[in-house]
C-alpha positions as CSV (number, residue, x, y, z in Angstrom):
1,X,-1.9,1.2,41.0
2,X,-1.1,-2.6,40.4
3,X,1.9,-4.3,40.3
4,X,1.3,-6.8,36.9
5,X,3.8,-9.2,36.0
6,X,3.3,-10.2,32.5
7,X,5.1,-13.5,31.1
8,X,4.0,-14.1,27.3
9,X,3.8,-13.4,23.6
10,X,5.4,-9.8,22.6
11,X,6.2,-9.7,18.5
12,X,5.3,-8.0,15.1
13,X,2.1,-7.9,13.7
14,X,1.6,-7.0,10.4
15,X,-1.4,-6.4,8.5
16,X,-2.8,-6.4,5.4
17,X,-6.4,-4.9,4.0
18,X,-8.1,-5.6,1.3
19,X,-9.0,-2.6,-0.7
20,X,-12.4,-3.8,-2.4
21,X,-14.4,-7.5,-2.7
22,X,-12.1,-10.5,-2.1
23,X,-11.3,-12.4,-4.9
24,X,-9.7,-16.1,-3.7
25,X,-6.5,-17.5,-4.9
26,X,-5.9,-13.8,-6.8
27,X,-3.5,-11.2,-5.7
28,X,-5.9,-8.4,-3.8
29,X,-5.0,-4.4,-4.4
30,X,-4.6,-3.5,-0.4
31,X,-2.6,-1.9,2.4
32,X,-0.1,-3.2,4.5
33,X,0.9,-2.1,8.0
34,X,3.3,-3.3,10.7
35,X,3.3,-2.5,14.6
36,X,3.8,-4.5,17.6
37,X,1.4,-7.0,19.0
38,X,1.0,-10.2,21.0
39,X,-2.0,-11.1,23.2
40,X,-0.2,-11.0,26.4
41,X,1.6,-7.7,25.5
42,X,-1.6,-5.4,23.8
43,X,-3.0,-6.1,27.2
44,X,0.0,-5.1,29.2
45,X,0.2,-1.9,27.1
46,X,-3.9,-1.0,27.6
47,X,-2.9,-1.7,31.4
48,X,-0.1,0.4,32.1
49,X,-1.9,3.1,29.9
50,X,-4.9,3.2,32.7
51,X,-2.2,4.0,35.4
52,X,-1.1,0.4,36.5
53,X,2.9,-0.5,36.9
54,X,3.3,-3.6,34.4
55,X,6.4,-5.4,33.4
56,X,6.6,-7.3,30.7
57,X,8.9,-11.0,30.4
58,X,9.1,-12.0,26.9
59,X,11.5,-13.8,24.4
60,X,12.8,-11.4,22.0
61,X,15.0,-11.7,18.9
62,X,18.2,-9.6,18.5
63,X,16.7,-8.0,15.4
64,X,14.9,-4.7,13.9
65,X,11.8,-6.0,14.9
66,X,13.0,-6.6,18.4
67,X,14.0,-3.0,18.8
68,X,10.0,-2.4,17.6
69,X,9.3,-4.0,20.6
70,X,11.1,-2.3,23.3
71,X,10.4,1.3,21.4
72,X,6.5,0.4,21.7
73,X,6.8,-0.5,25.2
74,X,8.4,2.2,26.2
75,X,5.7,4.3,24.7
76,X,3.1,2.7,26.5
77,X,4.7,2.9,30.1
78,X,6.0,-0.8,29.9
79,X,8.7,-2.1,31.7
80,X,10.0,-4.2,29.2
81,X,12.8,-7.1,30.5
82,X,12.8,-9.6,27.5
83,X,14.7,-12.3,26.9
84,X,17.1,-11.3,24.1
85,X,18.4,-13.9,21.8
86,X,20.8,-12.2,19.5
87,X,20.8,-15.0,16.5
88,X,17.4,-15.4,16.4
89,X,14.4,-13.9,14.5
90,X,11.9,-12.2,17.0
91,X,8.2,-14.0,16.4
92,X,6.2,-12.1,14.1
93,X,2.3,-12.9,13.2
94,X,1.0,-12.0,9.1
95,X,-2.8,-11.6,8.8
96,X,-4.4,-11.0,6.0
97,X,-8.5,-9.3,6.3
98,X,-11.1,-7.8,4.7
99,X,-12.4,-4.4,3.8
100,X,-14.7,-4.3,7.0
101,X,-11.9,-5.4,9.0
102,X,-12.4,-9.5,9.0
103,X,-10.2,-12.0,9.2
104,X,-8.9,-14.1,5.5
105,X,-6.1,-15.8,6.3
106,X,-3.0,-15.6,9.0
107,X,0.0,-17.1,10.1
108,X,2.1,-17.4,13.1
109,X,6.1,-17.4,12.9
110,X,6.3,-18.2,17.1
111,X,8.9,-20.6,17.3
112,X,10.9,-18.4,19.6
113,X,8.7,-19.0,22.2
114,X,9.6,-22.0,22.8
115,X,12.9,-20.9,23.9
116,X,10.9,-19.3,26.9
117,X,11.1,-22.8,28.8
118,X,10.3,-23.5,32.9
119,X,13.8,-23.2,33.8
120,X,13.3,-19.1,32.5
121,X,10.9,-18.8,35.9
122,X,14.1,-19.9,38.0
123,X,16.2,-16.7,36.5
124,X,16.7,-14.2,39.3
125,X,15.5,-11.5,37.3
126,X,11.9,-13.3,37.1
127,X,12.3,-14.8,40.8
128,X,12.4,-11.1,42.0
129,X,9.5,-9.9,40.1
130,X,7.3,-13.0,40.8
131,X,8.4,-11.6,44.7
132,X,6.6,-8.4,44.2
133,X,4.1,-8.9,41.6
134,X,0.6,-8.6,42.9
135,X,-1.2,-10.3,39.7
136,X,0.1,-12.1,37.1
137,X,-0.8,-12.3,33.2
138,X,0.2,-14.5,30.4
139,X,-1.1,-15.9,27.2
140,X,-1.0,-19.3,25.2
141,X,2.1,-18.2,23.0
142,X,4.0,-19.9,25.5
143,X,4.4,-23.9,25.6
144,X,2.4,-25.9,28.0
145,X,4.8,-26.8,30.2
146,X,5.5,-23.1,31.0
147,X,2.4,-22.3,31.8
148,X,1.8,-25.0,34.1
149,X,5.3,-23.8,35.8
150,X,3.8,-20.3,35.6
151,X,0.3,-21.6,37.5
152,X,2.6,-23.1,40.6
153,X,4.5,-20.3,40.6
154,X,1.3,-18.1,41.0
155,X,0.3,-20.6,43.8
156,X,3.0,-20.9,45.4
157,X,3.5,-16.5,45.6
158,X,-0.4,-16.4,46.0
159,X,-1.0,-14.0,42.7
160,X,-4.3,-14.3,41.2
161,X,-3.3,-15.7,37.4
162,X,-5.2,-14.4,34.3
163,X,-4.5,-15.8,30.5
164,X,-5.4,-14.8,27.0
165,X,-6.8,-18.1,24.9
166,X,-5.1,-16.5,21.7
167,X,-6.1,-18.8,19.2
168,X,-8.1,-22.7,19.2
169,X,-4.9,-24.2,18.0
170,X,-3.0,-22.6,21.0
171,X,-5.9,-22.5,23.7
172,X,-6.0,-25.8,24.6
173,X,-2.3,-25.6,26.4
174,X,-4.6,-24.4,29.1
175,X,-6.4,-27.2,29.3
176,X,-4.2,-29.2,31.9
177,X,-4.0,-26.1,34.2
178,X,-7.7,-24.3,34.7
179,X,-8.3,-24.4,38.5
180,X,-5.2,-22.6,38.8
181,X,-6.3,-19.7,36.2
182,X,-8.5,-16.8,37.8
183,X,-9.8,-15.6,34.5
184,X,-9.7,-17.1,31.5
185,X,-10.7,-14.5,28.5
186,X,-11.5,-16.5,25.1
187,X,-13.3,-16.2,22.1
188,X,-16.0,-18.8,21.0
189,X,-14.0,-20.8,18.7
190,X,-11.4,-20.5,21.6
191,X,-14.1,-21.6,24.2
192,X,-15.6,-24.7,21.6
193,X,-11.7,-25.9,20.7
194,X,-10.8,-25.6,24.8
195,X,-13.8,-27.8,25.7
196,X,-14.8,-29.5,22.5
197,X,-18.8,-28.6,23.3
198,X,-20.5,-26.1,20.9
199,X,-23.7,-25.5,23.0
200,X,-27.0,-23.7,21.1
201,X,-27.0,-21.3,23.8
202,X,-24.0,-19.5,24.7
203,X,-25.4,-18.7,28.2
204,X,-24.4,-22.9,29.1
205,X,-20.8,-21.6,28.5
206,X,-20.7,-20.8,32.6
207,X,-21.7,-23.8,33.1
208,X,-19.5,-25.9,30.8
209,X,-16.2,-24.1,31.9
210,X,-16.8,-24.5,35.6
211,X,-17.7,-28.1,35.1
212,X,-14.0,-28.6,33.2
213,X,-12.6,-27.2,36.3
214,X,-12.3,-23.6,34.9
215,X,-14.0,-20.9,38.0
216,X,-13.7,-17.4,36.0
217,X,-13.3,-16.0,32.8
218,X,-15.4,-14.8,29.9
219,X,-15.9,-15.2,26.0
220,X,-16.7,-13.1,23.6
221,X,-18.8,-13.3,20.7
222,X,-17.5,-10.2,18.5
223,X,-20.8,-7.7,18.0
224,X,-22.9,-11.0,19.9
225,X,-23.8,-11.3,23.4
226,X,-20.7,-12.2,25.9
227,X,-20.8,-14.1,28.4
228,X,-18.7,-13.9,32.1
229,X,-18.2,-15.5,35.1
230,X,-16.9,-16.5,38.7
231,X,-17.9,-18.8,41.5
232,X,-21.1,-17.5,41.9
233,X,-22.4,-15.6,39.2
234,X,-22.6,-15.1,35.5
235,X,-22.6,-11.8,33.3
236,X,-24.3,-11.1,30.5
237,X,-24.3,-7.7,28.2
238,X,-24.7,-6.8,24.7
239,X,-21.7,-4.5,23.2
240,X,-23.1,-1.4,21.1
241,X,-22.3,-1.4,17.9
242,X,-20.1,0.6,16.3
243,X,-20.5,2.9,13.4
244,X,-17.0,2.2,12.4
245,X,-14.6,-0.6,12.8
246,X,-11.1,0.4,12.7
247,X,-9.6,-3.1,13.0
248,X,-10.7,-5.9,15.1
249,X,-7.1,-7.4,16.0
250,X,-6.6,-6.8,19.7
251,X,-10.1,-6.2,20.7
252,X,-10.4,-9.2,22.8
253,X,-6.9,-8.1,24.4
254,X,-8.7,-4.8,25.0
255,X,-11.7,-6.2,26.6
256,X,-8.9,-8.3,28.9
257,X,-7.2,-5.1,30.1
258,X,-10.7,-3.5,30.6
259,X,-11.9,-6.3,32.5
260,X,-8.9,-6.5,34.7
261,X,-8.6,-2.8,35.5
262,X,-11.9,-3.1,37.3
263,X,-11.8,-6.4,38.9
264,X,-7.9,-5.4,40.4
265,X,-9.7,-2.1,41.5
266,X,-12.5,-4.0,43.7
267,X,-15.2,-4.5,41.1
268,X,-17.7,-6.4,40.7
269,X,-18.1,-9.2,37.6
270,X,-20.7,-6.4,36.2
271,X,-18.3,-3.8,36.4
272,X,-15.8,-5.7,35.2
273,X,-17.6,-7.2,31.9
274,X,-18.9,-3.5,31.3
275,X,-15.2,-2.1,31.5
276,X,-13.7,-4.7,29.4
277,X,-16.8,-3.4,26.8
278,X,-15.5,-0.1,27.1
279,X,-12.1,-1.1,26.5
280,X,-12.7,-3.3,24.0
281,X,-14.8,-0.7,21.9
282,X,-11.9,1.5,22.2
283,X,-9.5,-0.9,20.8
284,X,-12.3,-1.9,17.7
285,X,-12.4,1.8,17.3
286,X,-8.6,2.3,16.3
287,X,-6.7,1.4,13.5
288,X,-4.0,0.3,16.0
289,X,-4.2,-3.3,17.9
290,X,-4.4,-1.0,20.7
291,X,-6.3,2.4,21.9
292,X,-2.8,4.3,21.8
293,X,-4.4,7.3,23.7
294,X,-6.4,5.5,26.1
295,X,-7.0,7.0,30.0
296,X,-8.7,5.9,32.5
297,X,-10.7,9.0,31.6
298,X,-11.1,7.9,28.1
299,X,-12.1,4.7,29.3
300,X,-15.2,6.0,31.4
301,X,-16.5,8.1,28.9
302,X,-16.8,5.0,26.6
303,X,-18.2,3.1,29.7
304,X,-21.2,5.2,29.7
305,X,-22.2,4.7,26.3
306,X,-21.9,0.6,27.2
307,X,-25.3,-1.0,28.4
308,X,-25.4,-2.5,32.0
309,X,-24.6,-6.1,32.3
310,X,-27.1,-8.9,33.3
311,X,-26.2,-10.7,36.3
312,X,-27.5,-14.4,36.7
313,X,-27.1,-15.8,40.2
């Protein structure tokens, strides 16, 4: 087991589907749904679900939806110690997809976050967790500036730091701080907004991020070839397909926990890409942002149905 601090984006997510073909600019017969989400937070819940002790640091409003929050952490094995602002509206994020799960349109209420400044590192309650914390995970809801106080703070308590890109409009608040991060986990948009290349062949991704000072991470490429890395080496592996995709939102927070799990256990970048596979299939699978029922034993029956990766030294 792992002691993960996690400083980042915790909020609502709600959800709509389209029932049949998407007509533009008409109102769409559909479904709605509403759960809890965040980048920062799906992974924390996917990691404390495959036995890890994770705690949670995140701005929270003093609303229904806050309390939606906490109960979903709680359910996941989450130690949740937010920030609570009382008068304010907890963030929230509205997407609107397709029948087969694809993205329309969304939009981000995450002006909380900003409240979560540098000066919220500096709280005891944070000092004394940064003090025992043995990795550290965030995620680009939070403003630049935090981040880069979060990177020094990993340096200076020697954590390994991992980040979620989130979005291309919020990605880039990483840009300042990559030789600090461990892993970066992205999507291509993500990767092309971050570095403003858009290379043919996504195998020059490697070599791209390292040159713009970033030493691990990975992207993924939805049902398409991804693509990892660290000093050394780069990973490359072909997800399976699904027969059915439950909802794609949180799938590259899946892959992030997968990922994690087996690089924080001792494995190797192949093991690593092929858990965060796993996990991320899982996640793709459910109609959830999250596997809900995921085990570590759950998560090795779906590694052995994930191809091995290609390693490129």
């Amino acid at each position: 087991m792992t002691d993960i601090l996690v400083l980042g984006g915790a909020h609502i997510d709600r959800r709509g589907r389209i029932a049949g073909q998407t007509a533009p600019g008409a109102s769409n017969p559909g479904s709605w749904k509403e759960e809890a989400g965040g980048g920062a937070f799906n992974c924390a819940r996917s990691l404390a679900r495959l036995g890890h002790r994770v705690t949670m640091v995140s701005p929270r409003g003093g609303d229904a939806e806050g309390d939606a929050v906490a109960r979903a952490a709680d359910a996941a094995g989450v130690i949740d110690r937010p920030f609570t602002f009382l008068d304010r509206r907890t963030p929230s994020y509205t997407a609107i997809m397709e029948r087969d799960g694809n993205l329309v349109i969304a939009l981000a209420d995450m002006e909380l976050y900003r409240m979560f400044g540098p000066r919220r590192l500096a709280v005891r309650q944070v000092r004394d967790l940064l003090d025992t914390a043995e990795a550290l995970l965030t995620d680009a809801n939070l403003p630049a500036e935090t981040l880069a106080a979060i990177a020094e703070a990993a340096r200076e308590h020697r954590i390994p730091l991992a980040a979620i890109g989130i979005s291309p409009a919020k990605v880039v608040r990483f840009g300042a701080i990559l030789p600090a991060l461990g892993w970066l986990f992205m999507n291509e948009a993500e990767a092309r907004a971050l570095t403003g290349e858009a290379p043919e062949d996504h195998r020059s991704w490697p070599a791209i991020m390292r040159a713009a000072g970033l030493g691990g991470g990975a992207i993924t490429r939805g049902g398409r070839e991804l693509v990892a890395w660290d000093g050394t080496a780069m990973a490359v592996l072909a997800p399976p397909p699904l027969e059915r995709i439950g909802d794609v939102t949180g799938a590259g927070d899946g892959f992030a926990a997968g990922f994690l799990h087996a690089r924080l256990h001792g494995g190797s970048l192949g093991d690593a890409v092929a858990h965060g596979a796993a996990s991320a299939r899982l996640a793709l699978a459910s109609e959830m942002a999250t596997a809900e029922a995921l085990t570590r034993e759950l998560l090795a029956d779906a590694l052995a149905l994930v191809p091995a990766a290609e390693i490129v030294l």
